[in-house]
C-alpha positions, 0 to 999 in steps of 0.5 A: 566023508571029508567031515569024518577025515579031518575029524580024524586027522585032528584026533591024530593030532592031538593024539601026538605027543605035547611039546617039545615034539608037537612044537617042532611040527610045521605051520599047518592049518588044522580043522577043527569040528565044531557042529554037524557038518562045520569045522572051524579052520585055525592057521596053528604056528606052534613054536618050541620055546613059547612062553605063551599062546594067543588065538587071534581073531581077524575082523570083517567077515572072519576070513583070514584070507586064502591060502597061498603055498598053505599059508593065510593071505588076508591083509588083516592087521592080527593076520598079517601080524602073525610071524611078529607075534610067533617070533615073541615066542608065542604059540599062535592059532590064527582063527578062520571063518567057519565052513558054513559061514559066509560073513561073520557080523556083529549079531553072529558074532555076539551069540551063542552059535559062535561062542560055542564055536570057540570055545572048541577052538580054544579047547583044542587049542589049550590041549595042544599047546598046554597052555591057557591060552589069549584072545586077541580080537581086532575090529569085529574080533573085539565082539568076538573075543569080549563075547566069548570071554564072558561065556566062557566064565574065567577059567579057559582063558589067560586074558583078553586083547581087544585092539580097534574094539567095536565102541558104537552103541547102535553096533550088536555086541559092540564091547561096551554094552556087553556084560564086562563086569563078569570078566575077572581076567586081565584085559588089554585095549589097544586102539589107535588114536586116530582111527577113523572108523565110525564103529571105533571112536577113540573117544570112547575106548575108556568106556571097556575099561570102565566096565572092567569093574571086577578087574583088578586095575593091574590087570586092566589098561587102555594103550592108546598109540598114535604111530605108524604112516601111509594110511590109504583106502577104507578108514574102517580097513586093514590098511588103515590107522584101524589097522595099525599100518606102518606100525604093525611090530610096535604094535604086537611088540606092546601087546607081547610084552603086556602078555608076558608081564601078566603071564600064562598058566596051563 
């Protein structure tokens, strides 16, 4: 029964009209069906006068926190990015893990299951905004949005941005290894030059680029910064230099300004 009422609520919403009017509605989370019994959560932000939508997708297990006076808590880098991102007028849909997953890892997140996920999520998404939307993953979000990228074909998506991208070979789906060369989009790798994490050596962050080789090299680029402060707990952590801290609106401020000199189309 609940399966069947945000079914229903979201055909309500995407029933409403497209902007402006859908763009004044509140910062909500929306369920999205997906498969028998699961929907996929999505913290949607839509703002009235965006030029562009991102569909970002959180590293670790694929949370983006509990909900706290109905707004996500997780500490993850592209989560708590969130308002930075919308005030660049950005469309933002923040995606979550779904109902009937517990953790979201690599293999997962580099097979068809999820895949077919989001290419429901980013459907919906698309229909509400009007737009062709971005992938943003970070961390573990890399695999994801690399994977479905390639899925996808290279007509869903305006482009990708991969940040703290997985470049470890023994990783399932680790960005590199995957079928890059089907991509045509534009693609944006952000990663920091002193990120710690094991599973994102700076070292070997060209490596996405390389694969790119259908990309034209205007649509291609490796941002590599080295800013930010207080980094404290796991080197693999949100709060970390794997998570931009102290750095978090530089950091959205690159990849806003990369999106909107590559552009959006419907």
């Amino acid at each position: 029964m609940n399966q069947i009422i945000r079914t229903l609520s979201l055909l309500l919403w995407m029933a409403l009209p497209s902007s402006p009017a859908l763009a004044r509605s509140p910062d909500s989370v929306i369920d999205i069906p997906v498969r028998q019994q699961a929907s996929v959560p999505v913290f949607w932000m839509p703002r009235p006068d965006a030029v562009a939508t991102v569909i970002v997708l959180p590293g670790g297990g694929g949370s983006f926190g509990k909900l706290v006076d109905g707004v996500p808590t997780g500490g993850n880098f592209l989560v708590r990015s969130r308002d930075d991102f919308a005030a660049r007028k950005l469309n933002v849909a923040v995606v979550g893990r779904p109902s009937d997953s517990a953790d979201l890892d690599y293999a997962y997140r580099a097979g068809s299951e999820h895949t077919g996920d989001l290419q429901k999520v980013v459907a919906t998404i698309r229909q509400l905004s009007g737009q062709r939307p971005w992938l943003i993953g970070t961390s573990r979000g890399t695999v994801s949005a690399t994977a479905a990228a390639i899925a996808f074909g290279n007509e869903q998506l305006a482009g990708i941005v991969l940040s703290s991208s997985i470049v470890n070979v023994a990783k399932p789906g680790n960005v590199p290894a995957q079928d890059l060369s089907a991509l045509r989009i534009p693609v944006l790798v952000l990663h920091h030059a002193r990120d710690a994490c094991r599973q994102c050596d700076p070292a070997q962050a060209h490596r996405i680029i390389d694969g790119l080789v259908h990309v034209a090299a205007s649509d291609k680029q490796l941002m590599m910064v080295d800013g930010g402060s207080n980094p404290s707990g796991d080197t693999c952590g949100a709060q970390h230099w794997h998570g931009y801290i102290g750095m978090e609106k530089e950091a959205v401020d690159m990849i806003a300004d990369w999106i909107n000199a590559h552009g959006s189309k419907p």
